[in-house]
Each structure stands twice: as structure tokens, then as C-alpha cells.
N, C-alpha and C positions, 0 to 999 in steps of 0.2 A: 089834177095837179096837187100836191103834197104840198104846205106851208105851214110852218110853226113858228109864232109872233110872240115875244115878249114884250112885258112892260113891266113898268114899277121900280125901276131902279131909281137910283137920287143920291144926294147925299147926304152924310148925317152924320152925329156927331159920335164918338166913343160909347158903349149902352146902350145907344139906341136902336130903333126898330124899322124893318123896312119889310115889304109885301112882293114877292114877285109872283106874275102871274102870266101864265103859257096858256094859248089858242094852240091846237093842232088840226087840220083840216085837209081832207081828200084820202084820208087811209083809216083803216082799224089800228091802231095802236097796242101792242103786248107791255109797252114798260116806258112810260116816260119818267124823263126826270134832271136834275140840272146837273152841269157843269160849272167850274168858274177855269179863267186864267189872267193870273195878274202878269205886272209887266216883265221879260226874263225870264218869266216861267211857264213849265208846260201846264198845259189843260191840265185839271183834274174831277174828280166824281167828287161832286157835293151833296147828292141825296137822288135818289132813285125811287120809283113805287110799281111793282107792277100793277096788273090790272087785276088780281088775284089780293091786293092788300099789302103785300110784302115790301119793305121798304129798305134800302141801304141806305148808313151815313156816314161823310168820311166823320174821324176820330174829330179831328178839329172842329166839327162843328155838332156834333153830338148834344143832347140838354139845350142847346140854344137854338136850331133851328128845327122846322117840322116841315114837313113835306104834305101836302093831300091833292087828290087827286077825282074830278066826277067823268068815271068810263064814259057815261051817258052824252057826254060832251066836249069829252075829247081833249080837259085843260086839267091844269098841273100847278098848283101854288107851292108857294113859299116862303111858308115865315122864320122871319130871322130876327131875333131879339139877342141883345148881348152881343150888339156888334163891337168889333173890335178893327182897330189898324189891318191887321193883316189880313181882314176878310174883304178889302179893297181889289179889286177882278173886274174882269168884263163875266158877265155870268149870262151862261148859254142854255139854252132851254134843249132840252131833243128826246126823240122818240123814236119807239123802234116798231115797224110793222108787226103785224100778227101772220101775214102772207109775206115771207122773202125775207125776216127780220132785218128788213133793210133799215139804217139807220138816218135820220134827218133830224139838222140845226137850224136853230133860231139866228137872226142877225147877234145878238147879243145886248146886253142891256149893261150898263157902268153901273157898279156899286162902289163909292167912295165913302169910306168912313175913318174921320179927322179926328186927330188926337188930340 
């Protein structure tokens, strides 16, 4: 059975800094990596790594957040400094097989950041 668990979310103020952190378990993984979706709007890609090192990041959060990732164990961090208002989401963890690149989400985890 396939489960990818976040944590780390909270909230905080303008600036500041916050850590998220993904477990993935019961599969090989080719590319984890996060999403967010705040309220009225659709999901979008917030940073991606595959297992080769290669990393995506949307433009908005470019210089302020970094993505890592240990193959070895299957989990996917995320730091974010330079928070701001609009990076306020539910932010989703997921991963995508290495057999079937079937894709799996996290429950999600609240990221509120007050101005």
C-alpha cells in the first residue's frame, strides 16, 4: 500500500520561514515533489526533484524556496524562507512511481502566512 504523509505546516508571519517534510512508502519513486492550492484556486507545481537531482520551481517561489530530497528513504523536504501572503495553500506532497508512473498525494498540510 502506497502512502505519502506530510508535516510541517503552521503559520507565520510575513518573512518568515517554515520546513515541510514528506514520508513516501510502499513504492520506488521517479520524482517527488510539492504542490500548493490556496482558496478559489487551482492546484499548482511548487517545486519538483527527481531522483536523478533535477529540480523544478514555479517562478513565484524561485530564491525563496529549495526543495531536497534522500532516494534512500523515500522523503522530500521543503524550505521556504521569504514567506509571503500569497504563499498561504494547503500544500500537497506527491510522487510519482518509477513502475507505472502512477501518481500519489499527501492529505495536505495548511501553510498560513499573515501580513
Amino acid at each position: 500500500q502506497v502512502r505519502v504523509v506530510e508535516s510541517g505546516g503552521g503559520l507565520v508571519q510575513a518573512g518568515g520561514s517554515l520546513r515541510l517534510s514528506c514520508t513516501a512508502s510502499g513504492s520506488i519513486f521517479k520524482s517527488m515533489g510539492w504542490y500548493r492550492q490556496a482558496p478559489g484556486k487551482q492546484r499548482e507545481l511548487v517545486a519538483t526533484m527527481a531522483a536523478g537531482g533535477t529540480t523544478t520551481y514555479a517562478d513565484s517561489v524561485k530564491d525563496r524556496f529549495t526543495i531536497s530530497r534522500d532516494n534512500a528513504k523515500n522523503t522530500v523536504s521543503l524550505q521556504m524562507n521569504g514567506l509571503k501572503p500569497e504563499d498561504t495553500a494547503v500544500y500537497y506532497c506527491t510522487g510519482a512511481t518509477l513502475v507505472g508512473s502512477l501518481n500519489y498525494w499527501g492529505q495536505g498540510t495548511q501553510v498560513t502566512v499573515s501580513s
